[in-house]
N, C-alpha and C positions, 0 to 999 in steps of 0.2 A: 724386562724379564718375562721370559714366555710365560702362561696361564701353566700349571702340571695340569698333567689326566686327569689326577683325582679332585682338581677344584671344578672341572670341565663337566665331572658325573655329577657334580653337587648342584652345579648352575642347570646341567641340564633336568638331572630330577625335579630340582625347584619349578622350573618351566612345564616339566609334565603336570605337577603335581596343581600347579595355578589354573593348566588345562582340563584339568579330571581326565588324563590319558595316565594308564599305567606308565611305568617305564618300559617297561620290557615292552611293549605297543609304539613307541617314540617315532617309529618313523611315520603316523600322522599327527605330527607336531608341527611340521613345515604346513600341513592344511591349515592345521587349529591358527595359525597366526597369522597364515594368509587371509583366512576368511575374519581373527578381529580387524586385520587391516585394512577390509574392504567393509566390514562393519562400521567401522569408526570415519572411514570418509564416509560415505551412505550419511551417517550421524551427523558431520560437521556440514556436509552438504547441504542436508534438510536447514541446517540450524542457519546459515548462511543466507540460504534462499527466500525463509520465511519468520525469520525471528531476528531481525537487523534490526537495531533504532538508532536513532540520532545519541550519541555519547553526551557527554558534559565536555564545554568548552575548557582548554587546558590553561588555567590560572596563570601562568608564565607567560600565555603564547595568547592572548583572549581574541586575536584577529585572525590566527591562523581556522583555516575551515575545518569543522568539527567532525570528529572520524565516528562511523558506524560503530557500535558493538552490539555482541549479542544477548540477547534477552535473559538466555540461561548460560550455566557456566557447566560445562561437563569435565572440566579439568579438577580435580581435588573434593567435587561434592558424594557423598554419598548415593545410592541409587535411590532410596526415600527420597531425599531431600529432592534430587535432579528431577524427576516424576515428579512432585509435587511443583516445583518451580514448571517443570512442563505444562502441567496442566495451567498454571496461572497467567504464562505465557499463551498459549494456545486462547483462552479467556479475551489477554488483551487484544489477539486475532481476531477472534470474533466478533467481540466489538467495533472493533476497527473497520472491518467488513461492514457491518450492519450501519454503520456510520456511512461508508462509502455508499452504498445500496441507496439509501436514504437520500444523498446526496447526491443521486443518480436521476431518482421520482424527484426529486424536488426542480432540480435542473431539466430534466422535462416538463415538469407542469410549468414551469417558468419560460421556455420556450413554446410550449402551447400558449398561454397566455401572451407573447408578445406576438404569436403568430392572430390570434384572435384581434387583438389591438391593432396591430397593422391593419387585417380583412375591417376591419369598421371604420378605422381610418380612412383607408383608400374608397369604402361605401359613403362615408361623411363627405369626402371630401368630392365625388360624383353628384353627389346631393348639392353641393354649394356651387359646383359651377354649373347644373342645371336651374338651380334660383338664380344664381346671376344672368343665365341667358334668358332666362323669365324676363328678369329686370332690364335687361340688355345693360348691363352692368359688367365689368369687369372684377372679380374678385381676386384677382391674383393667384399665384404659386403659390407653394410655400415655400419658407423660409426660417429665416431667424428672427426678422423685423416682418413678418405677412404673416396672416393665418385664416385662410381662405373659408374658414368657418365660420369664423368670426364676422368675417364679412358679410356672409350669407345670413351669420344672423340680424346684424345689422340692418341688413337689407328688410329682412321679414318684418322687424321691430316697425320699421316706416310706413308700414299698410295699416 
């Protein structure tokens, strides 16, 4: 059964009225909805992009691969509450950053330090086969069974 006019003026007042548009002004009602519609993706896009976590594995299904959600929930909360979950969210962000950050310097000093260890290594291990050629001795490669330092200490020990 078709909608009548007068349920049609009633839906539509109500829609002005949710907009803060007069009625009698109604024809920027097509804007007012286009732009929450471009508001509200803008919103779930953010929310998408940057407030994803790992869900809880689904009790039924505990093998199947655990699905993303998001951090806040904009569907049914009040705008307090969504704001304040934002802000807590955005926290766990930064944290999370700061973590990764950290985790950045650490893995660099970590590769400075095995770059320094290699550079000493390969000066040790010049050091050993210039005492072995002292000794006219062979010290070996290395290896897994050799360790041509050791050798060369070895060697030293003997004088």
């Amino acid at each position: 059964m078709p909608m009548k006019v007068r349920e049609k003026a009633k839906i539509f007042d109500e829609i002005c009225r949710l907009h803060g548009v007069n009625p009698e002004n109604g024809n920027h009602i097509a804007t007012n909805v286009e732009n929450c519609i471009k508001f509200a993706d803008k919103l779930h896009a953010i929310e998408r992009e940057y407030f994803m976590e790992e869900g809880e594995p689904d009790e039924d299904f505990p093998d199947d691969e655990v699905d993303l959600q998001c951090m806040l929930n904009s569907w049914g909360e009040d705008t307090e509450t969504y704001v304040k979950n934002f802000g807590i969210a955005l926290n766990k962000i930064y944290q999370y950053d700061k973590l990764i950050e950290k985790n950045q310097e650490l893995e660099k000093a970590l590769v400075e330090e095995i770059d320094n260890r290699d550079s000493w290594e390969e000066r040790a291990t010049k050091l050993a086969l210039a005492v072995g050629e002292h000794f006219d001795s062979d010290v070996g490669e290395h290896s897994s069974c050799n360790c041509p330092i050791n050798n060369a200490h070895e060697l030293l020990n003997q004088i």
